[in-house]
C-alpha positions as CSV (number, residue, x, y, z in Angstrom):
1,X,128.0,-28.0,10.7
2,X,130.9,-29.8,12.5
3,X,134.2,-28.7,11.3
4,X,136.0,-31.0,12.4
5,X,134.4,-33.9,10.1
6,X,135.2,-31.6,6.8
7,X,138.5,-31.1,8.0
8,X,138.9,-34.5,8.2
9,X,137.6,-35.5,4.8
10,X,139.0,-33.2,3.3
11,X,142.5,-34.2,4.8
12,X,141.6,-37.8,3.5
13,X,140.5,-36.2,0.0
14,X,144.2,-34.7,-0.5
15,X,145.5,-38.2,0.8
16,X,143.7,-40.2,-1.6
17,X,144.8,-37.8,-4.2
18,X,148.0,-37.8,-3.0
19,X,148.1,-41.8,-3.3
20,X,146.7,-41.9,-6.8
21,X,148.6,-39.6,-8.3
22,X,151.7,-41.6,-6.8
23,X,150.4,-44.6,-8.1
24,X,149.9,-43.1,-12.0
25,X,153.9,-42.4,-11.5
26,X,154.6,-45.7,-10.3
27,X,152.6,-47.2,-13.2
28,X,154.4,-45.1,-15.6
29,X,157.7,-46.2,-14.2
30,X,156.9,-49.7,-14.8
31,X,155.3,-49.6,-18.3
32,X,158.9,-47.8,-19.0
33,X,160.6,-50.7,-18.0
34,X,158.5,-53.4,-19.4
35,X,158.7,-51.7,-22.7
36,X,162.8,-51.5,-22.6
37,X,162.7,-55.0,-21.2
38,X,160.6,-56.3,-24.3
39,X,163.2,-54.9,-27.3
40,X,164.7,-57.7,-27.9
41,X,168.6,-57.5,-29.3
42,X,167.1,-59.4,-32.4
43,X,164.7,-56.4,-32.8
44,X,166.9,-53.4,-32.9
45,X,169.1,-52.3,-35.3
46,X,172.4,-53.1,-35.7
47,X,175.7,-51.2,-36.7
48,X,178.6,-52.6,-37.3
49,X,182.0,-50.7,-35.9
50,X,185.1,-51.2,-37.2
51,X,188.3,-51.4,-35.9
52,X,190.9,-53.6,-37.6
53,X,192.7,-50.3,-38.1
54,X,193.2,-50.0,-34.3
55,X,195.9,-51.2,-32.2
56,X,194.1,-52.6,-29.2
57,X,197.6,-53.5,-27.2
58,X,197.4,-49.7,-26.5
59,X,195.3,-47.7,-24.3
60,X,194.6,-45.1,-27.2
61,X,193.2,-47.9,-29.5
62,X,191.2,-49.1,-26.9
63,X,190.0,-45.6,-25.9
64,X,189.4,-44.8,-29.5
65,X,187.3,-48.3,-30.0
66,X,185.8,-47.6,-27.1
67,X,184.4,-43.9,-28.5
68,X,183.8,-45.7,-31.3
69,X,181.1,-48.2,-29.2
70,X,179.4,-45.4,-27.7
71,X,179.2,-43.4,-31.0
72,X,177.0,-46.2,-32.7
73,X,175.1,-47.3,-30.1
74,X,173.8,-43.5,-29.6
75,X,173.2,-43.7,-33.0
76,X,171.2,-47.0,-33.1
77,X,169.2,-46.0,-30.0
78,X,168.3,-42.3,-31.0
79,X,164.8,-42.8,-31.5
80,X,163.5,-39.1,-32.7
81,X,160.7,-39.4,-30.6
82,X,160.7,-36.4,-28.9
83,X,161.9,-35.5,-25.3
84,X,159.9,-37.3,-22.8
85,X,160.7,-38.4,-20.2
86,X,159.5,-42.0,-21.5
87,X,161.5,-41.8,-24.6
88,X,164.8,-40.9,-23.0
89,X,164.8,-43.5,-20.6
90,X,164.1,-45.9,-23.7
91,X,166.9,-44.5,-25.4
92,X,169.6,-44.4,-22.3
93,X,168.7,-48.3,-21.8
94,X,169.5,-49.0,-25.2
95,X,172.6,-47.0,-25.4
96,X,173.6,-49.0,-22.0
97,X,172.7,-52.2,-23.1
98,X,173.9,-51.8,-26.5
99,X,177.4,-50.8,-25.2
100,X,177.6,-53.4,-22.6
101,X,176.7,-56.0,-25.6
102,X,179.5,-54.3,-27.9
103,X,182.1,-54.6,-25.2
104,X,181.2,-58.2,-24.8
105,X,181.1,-58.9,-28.2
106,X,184.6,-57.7,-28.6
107,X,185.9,-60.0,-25.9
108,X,189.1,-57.6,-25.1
109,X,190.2,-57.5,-21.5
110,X,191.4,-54.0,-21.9
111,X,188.2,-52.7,-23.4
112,X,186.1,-54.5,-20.9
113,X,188.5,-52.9,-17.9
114,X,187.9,-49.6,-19.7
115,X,184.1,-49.9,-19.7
116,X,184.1,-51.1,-16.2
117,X,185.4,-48.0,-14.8
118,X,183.4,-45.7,-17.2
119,X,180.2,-47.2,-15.9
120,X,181.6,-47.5,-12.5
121,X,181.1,-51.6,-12.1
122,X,183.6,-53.3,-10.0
123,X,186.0,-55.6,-10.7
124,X,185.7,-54.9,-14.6
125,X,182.6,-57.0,-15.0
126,X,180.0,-56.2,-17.5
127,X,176.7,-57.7,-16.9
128,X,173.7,-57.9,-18.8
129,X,170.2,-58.9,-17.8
130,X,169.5,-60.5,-20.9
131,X,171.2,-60.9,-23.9
């Protein structure tokens, strides 16, 4: 027997494996994606914050709406469904987008500003993919 040639396929066996198994991940990756980018804003839930009783011409009101933001959206985007790895990507998306959509919403330079260097985007902008 020639051990060379079963080396060899075996080295090609591992590669192959080695390529599918990559690919499964890759696949995974992408059905993650294509599910967070097919929740449409109309589809989630919604919560409404308040903030009337904040003074937004201060950085504590806009710190305090700002906690606010996060606060719901966590809330709107917990989805119970267990830890995987699946479901917590789903649920940090939301809570991204969700904030990002508040902050817009709001229209407040000082709030944008504030998310801005919480998420770590230049020049304040928020962006959005789609809204």
């Amino acid at each position: 027997m020639n051990t060379t040639n079963t080396s060899a396929r075996n080295y090609f066996d591992a590669r192959r494996l080695v390529l599918a198994t990559l690919a499964a991940a890759c696949m995974a990756v992408a059905s993650t994606a294509a599910q967070a980018a097919e929740k449409s804003p109309q589809s989630e839930p919604v919560k409404t914050v308040q903030f009337g009783d904040l003074n937004l011409a201060n950085p504590q009101g806009v710190e305090r709406l700002y906690r606010r933001i996060v606060a719901a959206a966590q809330q709107v985007c917990d989805t119970r469904e267990g830890r995987s790895l699946q479901a917590q990507s789903l649920e940090w998306i939301c809570t991204k987008e969700s904030i990002a959509r508040a902050v817009v919403a709001v229209g407040r330079p000082a709030l944008t500003a504030l998310h801005a260097a919480k998420t770590g985007q230049p020049g304040g902008a928020v962006k959005l993919a789609k809204q």
